[in-house]
C-alpha positions as CSV (number, residue, x, y, z in Angstrom):
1,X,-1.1,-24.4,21.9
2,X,-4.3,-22.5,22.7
3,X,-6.8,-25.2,24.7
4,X,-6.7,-27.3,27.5
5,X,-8.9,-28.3,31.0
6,X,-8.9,-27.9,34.2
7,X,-11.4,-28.4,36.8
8,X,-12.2,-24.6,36.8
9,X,-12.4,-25.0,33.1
10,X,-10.3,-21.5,33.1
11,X,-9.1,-20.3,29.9
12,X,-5.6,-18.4,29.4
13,X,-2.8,-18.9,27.4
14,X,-1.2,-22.3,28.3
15,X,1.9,-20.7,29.3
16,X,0.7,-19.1,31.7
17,X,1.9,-21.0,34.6
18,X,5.1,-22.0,33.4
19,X,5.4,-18.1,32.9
20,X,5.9,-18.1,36.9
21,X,8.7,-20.2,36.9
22,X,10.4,-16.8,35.7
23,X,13.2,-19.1,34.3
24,X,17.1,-18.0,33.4
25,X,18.5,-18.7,30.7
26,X,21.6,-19.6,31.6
27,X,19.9,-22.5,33.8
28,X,17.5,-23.3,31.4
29,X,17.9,-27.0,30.7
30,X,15.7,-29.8,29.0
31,X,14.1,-30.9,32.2
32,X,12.0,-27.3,31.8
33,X,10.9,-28.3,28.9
34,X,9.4,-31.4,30.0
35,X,7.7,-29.4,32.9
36,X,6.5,-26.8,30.4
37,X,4.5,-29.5,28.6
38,X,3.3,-31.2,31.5
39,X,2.0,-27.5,33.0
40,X,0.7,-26.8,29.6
41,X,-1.8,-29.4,30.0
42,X,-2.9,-27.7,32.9
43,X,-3.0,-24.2,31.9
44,X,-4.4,-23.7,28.5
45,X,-8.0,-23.4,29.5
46,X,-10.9,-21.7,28.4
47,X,-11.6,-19.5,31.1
48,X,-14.8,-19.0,33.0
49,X,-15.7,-15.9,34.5
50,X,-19.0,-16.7,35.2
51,X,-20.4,-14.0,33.4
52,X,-23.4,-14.8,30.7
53,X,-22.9,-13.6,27.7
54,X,-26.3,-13.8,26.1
55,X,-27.6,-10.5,26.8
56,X,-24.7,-8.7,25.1
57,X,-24.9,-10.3,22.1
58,X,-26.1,-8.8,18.9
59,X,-29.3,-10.0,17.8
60,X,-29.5,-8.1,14.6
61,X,-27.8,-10.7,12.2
62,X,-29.9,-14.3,11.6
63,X,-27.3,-16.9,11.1
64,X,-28.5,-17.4,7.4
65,X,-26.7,-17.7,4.6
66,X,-28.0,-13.9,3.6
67,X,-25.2,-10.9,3.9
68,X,-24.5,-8.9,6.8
69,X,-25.5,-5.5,7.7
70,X,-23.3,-4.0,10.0
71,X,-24.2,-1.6,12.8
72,X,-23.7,2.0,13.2
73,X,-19.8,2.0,13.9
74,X,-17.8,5.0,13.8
75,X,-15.0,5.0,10.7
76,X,-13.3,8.1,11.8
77,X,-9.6,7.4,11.0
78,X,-10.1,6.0,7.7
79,X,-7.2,6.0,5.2
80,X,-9.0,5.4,1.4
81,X,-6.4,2.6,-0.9
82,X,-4.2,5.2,-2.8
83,X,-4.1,7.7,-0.1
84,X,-1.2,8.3,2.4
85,X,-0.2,6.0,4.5
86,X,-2.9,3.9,6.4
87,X,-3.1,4.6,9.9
88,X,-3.0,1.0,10.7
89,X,-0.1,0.0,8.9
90,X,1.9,2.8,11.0
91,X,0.7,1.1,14.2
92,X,1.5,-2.2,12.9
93,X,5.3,-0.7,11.9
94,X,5.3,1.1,15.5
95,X,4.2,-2.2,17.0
96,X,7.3,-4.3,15.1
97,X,9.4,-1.6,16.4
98,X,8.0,-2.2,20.3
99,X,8.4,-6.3,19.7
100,X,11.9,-5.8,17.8
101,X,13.5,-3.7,21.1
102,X,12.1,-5.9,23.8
103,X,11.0,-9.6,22.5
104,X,13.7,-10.5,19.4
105,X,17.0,-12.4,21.1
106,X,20.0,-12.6,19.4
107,X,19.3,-16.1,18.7
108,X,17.0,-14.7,16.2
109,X,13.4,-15.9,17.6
110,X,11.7,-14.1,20.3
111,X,11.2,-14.5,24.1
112,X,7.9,-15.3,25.7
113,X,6.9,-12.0,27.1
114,X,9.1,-9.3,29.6
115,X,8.0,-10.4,33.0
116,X,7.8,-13.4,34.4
117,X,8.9,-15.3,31.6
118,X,11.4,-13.7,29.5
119,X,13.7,-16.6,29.3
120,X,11.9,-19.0,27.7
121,X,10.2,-18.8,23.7
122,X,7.8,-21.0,22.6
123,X,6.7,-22.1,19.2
124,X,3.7,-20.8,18.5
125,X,4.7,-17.2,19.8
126,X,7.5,-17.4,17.2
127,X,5.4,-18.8,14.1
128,X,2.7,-16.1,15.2
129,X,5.6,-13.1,14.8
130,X,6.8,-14.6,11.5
131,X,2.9,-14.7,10.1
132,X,2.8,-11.0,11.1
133,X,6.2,-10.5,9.5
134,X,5.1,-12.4,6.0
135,X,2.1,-9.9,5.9
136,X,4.5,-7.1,5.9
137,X,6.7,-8.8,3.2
138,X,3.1,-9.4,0.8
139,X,2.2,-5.4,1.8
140,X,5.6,-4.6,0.0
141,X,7.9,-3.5,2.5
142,X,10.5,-6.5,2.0
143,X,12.6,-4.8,5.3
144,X,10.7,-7.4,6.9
145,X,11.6,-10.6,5.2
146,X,15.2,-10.9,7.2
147,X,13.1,-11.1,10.3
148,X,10.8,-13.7,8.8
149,X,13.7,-15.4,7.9
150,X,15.9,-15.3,10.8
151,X,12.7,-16.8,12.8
152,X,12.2,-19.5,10.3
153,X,15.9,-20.7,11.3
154,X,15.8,-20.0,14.7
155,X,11.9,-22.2,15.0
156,X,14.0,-25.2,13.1
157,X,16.0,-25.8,16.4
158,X,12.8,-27.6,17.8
159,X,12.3,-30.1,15.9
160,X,12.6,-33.4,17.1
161,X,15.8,-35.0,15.8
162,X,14.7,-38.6,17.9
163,X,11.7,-38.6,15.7
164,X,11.7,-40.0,12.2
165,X,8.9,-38.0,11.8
166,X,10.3,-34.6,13.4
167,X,7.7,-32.6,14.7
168,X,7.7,-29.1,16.8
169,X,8.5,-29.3,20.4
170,X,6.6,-26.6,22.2
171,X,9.3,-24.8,23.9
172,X,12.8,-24.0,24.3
173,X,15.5,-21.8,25.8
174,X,16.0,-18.4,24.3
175,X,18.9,-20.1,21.7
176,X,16.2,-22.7,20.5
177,X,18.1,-25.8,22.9
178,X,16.4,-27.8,25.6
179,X,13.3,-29.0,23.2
180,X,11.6,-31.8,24.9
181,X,8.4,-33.2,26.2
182,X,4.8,-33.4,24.6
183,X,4.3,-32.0,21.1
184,X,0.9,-30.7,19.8
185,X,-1.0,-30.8,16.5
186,X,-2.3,-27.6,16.6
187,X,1.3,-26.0,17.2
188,X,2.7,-27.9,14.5
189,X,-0.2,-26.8,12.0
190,X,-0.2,-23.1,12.8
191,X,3.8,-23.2,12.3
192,X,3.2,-25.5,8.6
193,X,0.5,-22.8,7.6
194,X,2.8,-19.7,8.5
195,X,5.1,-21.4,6.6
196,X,2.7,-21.2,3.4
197,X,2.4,-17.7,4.0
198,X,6.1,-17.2,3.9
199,X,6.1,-19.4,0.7
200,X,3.6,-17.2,-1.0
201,X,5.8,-14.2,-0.6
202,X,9.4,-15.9,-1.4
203,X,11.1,-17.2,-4.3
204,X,13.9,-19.1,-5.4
205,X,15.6,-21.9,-2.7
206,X,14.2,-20.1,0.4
207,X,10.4,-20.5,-1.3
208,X,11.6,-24.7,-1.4
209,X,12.5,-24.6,1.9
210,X,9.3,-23.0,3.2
211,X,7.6,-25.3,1.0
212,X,9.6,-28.3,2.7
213,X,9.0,-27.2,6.3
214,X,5.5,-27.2,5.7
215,X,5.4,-30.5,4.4
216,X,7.8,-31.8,7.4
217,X,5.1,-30.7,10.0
218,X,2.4,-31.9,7.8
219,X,4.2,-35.5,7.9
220,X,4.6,-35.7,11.0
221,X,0.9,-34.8,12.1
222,X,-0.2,-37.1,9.8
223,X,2.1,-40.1,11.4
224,X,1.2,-39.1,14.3
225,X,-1.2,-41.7,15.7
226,X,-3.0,-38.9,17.3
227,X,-5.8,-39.3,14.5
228,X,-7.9,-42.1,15.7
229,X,-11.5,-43.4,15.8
230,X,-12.2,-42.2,19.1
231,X,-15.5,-40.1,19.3
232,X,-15.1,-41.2,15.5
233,X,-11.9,-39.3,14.4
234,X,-10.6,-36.3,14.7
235,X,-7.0,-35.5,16.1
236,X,-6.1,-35.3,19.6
237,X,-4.4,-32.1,21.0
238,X,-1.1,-33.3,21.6
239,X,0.7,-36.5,22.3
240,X,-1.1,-37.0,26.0
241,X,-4.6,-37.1,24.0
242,X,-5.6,-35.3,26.6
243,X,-8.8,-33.7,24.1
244,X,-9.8,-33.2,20.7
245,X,-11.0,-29.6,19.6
246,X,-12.2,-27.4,17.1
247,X,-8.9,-24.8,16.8
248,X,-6.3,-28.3,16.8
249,X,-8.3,-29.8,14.0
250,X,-9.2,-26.2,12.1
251,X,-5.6,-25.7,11.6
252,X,-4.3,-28.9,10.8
253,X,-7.5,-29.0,7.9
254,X,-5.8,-25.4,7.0
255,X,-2.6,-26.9,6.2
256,X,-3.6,-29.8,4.2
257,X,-5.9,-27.9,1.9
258,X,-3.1,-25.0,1.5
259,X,-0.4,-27.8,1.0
260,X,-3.3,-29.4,-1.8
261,X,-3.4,-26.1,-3.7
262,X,0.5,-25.9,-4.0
263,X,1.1,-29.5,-4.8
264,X,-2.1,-30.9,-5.6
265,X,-0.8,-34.0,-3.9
266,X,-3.7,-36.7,-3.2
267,X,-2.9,-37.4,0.0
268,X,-3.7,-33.8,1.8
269,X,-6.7,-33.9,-0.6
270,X,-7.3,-37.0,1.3
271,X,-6.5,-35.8,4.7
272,X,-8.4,-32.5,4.4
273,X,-11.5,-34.7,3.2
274,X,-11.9,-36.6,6.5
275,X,-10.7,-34.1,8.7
276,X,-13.4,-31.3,7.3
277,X,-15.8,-34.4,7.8
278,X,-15.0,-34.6,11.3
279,X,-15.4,-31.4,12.2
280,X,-18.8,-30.4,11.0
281,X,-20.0,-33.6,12.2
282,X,-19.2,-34.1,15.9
283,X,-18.0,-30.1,16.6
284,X,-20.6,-27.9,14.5
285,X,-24.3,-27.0,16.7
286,X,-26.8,-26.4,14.7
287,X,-28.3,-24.6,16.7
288,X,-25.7,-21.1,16.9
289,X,-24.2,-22.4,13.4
290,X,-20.7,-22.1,14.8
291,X,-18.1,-24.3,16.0
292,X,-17.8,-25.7,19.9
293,X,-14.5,-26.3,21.9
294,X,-13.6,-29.6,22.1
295,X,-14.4,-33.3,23.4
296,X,-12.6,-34.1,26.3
297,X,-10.9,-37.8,26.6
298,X,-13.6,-38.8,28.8
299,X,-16.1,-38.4,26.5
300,X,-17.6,-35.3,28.1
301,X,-18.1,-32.2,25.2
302,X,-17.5,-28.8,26.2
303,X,-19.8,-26.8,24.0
304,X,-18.5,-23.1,24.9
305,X,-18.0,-21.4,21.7
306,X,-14.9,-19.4,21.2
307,X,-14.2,-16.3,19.1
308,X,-10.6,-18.0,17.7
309,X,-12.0,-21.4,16.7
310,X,-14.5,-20.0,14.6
311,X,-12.0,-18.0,12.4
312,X,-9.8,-20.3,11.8
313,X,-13.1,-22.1,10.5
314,X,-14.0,-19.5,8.5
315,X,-11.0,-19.3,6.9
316,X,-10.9,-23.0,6.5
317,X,-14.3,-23.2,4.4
318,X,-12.7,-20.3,2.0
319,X,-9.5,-22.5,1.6
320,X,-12.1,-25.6,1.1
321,X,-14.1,-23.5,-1.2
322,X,-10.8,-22.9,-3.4
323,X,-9.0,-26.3,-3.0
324,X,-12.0,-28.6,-3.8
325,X,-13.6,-26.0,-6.3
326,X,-16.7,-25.8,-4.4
327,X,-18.2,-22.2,-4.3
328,X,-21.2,-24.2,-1.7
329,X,-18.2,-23.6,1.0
330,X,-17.7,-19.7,0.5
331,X,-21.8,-18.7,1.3
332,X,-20.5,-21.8,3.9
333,X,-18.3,-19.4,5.5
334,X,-20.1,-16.5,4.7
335,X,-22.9,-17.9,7.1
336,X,-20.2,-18.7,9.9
337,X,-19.0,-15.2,9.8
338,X,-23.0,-14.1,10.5
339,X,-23.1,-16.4,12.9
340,X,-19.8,-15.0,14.7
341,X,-21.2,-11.2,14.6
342,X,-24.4,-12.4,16.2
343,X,-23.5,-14.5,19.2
344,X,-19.9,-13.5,19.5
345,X,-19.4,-10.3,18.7
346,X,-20.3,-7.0,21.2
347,X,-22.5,-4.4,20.0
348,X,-22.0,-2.2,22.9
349,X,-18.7,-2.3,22.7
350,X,-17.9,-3.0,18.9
351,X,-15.2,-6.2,19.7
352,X,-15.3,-9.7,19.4
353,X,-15.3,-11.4,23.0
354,X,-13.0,-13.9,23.9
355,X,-15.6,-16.6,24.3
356,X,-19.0,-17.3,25.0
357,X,-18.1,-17.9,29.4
358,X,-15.4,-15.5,29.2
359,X,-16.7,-11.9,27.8
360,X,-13.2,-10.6,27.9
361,X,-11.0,-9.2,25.0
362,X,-7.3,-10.6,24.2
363,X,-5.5,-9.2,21.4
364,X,-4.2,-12.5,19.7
365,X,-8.0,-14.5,19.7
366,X,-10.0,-11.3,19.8
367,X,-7.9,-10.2,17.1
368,X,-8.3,-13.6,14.7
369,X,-11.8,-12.3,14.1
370,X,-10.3,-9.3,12.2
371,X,-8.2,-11.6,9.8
372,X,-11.3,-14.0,9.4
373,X,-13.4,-10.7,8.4
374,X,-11.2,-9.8,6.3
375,X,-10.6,-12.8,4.3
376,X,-14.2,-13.3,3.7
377,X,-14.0,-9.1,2.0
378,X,-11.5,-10.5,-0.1
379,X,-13.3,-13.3,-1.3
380,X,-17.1,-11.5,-2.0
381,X,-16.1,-7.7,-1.5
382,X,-19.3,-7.2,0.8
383,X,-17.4,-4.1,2.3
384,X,-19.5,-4.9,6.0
385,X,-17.0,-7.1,6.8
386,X,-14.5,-4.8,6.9
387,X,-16.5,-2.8,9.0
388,X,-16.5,-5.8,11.7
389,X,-12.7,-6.1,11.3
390,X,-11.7,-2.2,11.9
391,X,-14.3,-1.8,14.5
392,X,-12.7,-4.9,16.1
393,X,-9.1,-3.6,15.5
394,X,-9.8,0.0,17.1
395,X,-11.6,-1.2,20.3
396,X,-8.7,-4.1,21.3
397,X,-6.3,-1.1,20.5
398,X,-8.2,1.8,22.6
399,X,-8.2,-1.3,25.2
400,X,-5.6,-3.2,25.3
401,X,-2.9,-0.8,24.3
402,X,-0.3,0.7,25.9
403,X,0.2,4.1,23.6
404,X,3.6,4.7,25.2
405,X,5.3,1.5,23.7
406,X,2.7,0.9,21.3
407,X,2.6,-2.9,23.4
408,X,-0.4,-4.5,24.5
409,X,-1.5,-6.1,27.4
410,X,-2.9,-9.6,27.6
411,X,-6.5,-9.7,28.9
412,X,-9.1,-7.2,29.7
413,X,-13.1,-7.1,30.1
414,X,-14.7,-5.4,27.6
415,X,-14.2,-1.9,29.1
416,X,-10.5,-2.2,30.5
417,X,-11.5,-3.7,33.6
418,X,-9.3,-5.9,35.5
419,X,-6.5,-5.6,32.9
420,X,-3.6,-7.5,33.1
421,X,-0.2,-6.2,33.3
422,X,1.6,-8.6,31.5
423,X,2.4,-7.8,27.4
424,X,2.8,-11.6,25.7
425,X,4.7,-11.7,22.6
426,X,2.0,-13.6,21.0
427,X,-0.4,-10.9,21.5
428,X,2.2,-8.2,19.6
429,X,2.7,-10.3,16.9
430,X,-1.4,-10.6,16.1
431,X,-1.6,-7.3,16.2
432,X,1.0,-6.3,14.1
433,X,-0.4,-8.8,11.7
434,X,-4.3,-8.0,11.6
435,X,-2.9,-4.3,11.4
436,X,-0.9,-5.1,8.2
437,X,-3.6,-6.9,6.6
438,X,-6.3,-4.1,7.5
439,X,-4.3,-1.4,6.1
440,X,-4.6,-2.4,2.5
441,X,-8.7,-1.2,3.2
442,X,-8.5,1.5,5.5
């Protein structure tokens, strides 16, 4: 999914070069696939600009385990709970409506993006739109559930039918055929815990089958044999064991403490045990309190710090908190999310950068920050993170949005410069979805 190296160590989505290929669908075949996964290796970098970041980071936060206080941001625009419609939640609707007319196929999943790659849908894009979707559903406008539906059906085309196992392929023509090639932990993780999030606002057989497809990519990570005692565990990115990172493992430590809380099943106790061992052994510094890239095969360990793997690890200690009934893990996360506002997050400009060599802003892992904040509101109330997560929200969208279509574009530095052209479907989908969650605040 999200991380991979080069040379350059460049960072952007790993789709990005088989984006070019500007594929047809009518010649789309399996072979694509197999190139997709072999270019995704190459692509899905953590970019370098070359630009330090250390000057523009706050300072005002220590990364203790004490509560934040939150800078002087403006909170014009405010809707109070019990008002009229929140702001937010009209954008998010506004942006379904922009991703409905352009991305959605009527295969029922959703293309890649309208440019250069409009042919081709990928996993991740497609569990991303139906975790946006499922927030609508749990913010009560149940309009959305056929959509979350229609993608669950439509992302069950790539499993693997050669594999006893199963698993997500990565890609696949528009109509969800052509699956093939290199499959990837983090993919499958993200997919099992939008799944859970689907479940939680479902009932009846379509909950069990939510429940089921979780538990199918959970069984198939875990038989794997991409978990092994190199650099003393921790599961490789995808079947090439190219790496092992922070967001691969994060997720997949998600989705066996979320599974755990439904089923109390031992074994994703088990799993979630060694794999939250892992992580704050070999990927956590001490030094910034946050969470570092990845270790590449060679051994070497690429200690950039990135904006995305350190939600998903905040949201990770509140599940572990929850799961393992230890309250330790929510002042755990409480002092991650300190540590976020201080090194990566932007006074000057009031967003969370993409990473700590990269001071750009992308909607999709700018925008995890803002979910991350919010779950740690909803698990102490300390209204200041709120105040992180709208601030975030309104600079990506006064940024990185295209008010005509309510779209948004891909990359951009911190004050529009050098903005891409492109609109990826991934990057709607977050937004919509951080949106929808924000709106039941402000």
């Amino acid at each position: 999914m999200f991380i991979s190296r080069q040379a350059a160590h460049t960072h952007i989505p790993y789709w990005h070069l088989i984006n070019r290929f500007n594929l047809s669908s009518d010649r789309y075949t399996s072979a694509v696939i197999i190139i997709a996964g072999v270019f995704k290796l190459n692509e899905m970098m953590k970019n370098i600009c070359g630009i330090c970041c250390t000057g523009l980071m706050l300072l005002m936060l220590s990364c203790s385990k004490s509560k934040v206080t939150p800078p002087v941001i403006d909170t014009s625009g405010k809707t109070p709970p019990g008002g009229n419609v929140s702001v937010y939640l009209t954008k998010a609707r506004s942006t379904h409506d922009f991703i409905v007319s352009n991305y959605l196929t009527s295969f029922g999943g959703y293309r890649v993006n309208l440019t250069d790659n409009s042919n081709t849908a990928f996993e991740w894009y497609n569990a991303s739109q139906l975790y946006a979707d499922a927030a609508m559903v749990a913010a009560g406008d149940t309009t959305y559930r056929k959509y979350m539906n229609n993608t669950f059906a439509w992302l069950t085309k790539l499993v693997d039918q050669n594999d006893a196992h199963g698993g997500y392929f990565a890609a696949a023509a528009l109509n969800g055929s052509g699956g093939s090639g290199l499959k990837y932990v983090d993919d499958n993780s993200l997919t099992g815990v939008t799944y859970l999030e689907a479940y939680d606002v479902s009932t009846g057989s379509q909950q069990a089958k939510y429940l089921q497809a979780a538990q199918a990519c959970a069984d198939w990570i875990m038989n794997s044999g991409l978990w092994d005692n190199t650099f003393g565990g921790g599961f490789w990115w995808n079947t090439a064991k190219p790496v092992k990172s922070t967001q691969t493992n994060g997720l997949a430590l998600q989705l066996f403490l979320r599974l755990y809380i439904i089923t109390g099943q031992a074994v994703y106790h088990d799993w979630a045990l060694q794999i939250n061992n892992w992580l704050n052994t070999k990927m956590h510094d001490q030094a910034t309190n946050l969470y570092i890239w990845q270790i590449e095969s060679s051994g070497t360990v690429d200690k950039y710090i990135f904006t995305y793997d350190n939600a998903i690890m905040v949201e990770a200690d509140l599940l572990y908190a929850k799961a393992m009934n230890d309250p330790s893990y929510v002042t755990k996360a409480q002092a991650l999310g300190n540590a976020m506002i201080k090194t990566l997050y932007d006074a000057n400009h009031n967003v969370f950068i993409f990473n700590t060599n990269d001071i750009r802003i992308n909607p999709c892992y700018s925008g995890w920050a803002s979910q991350a904040m919010i779950k740690l509101y909803e698990t102490d109330n300390n209204s200041a993170w709120l105040t992180y997560a709208k601030a975030n929200i309104d600079q990506i969208n006064a940024i990185m949005e295209n008010p005509a279509v309510n779209g948004y574009y891909q990359y951009a530095g911190l004050d529009g410069a050098g903005r891409y052209a492109n609109m990826e479907g991934v990057d709607q989908a977050w937004m919509q979805r951080v949106e929808t969650l924000l709106s039941k605040y402000r």
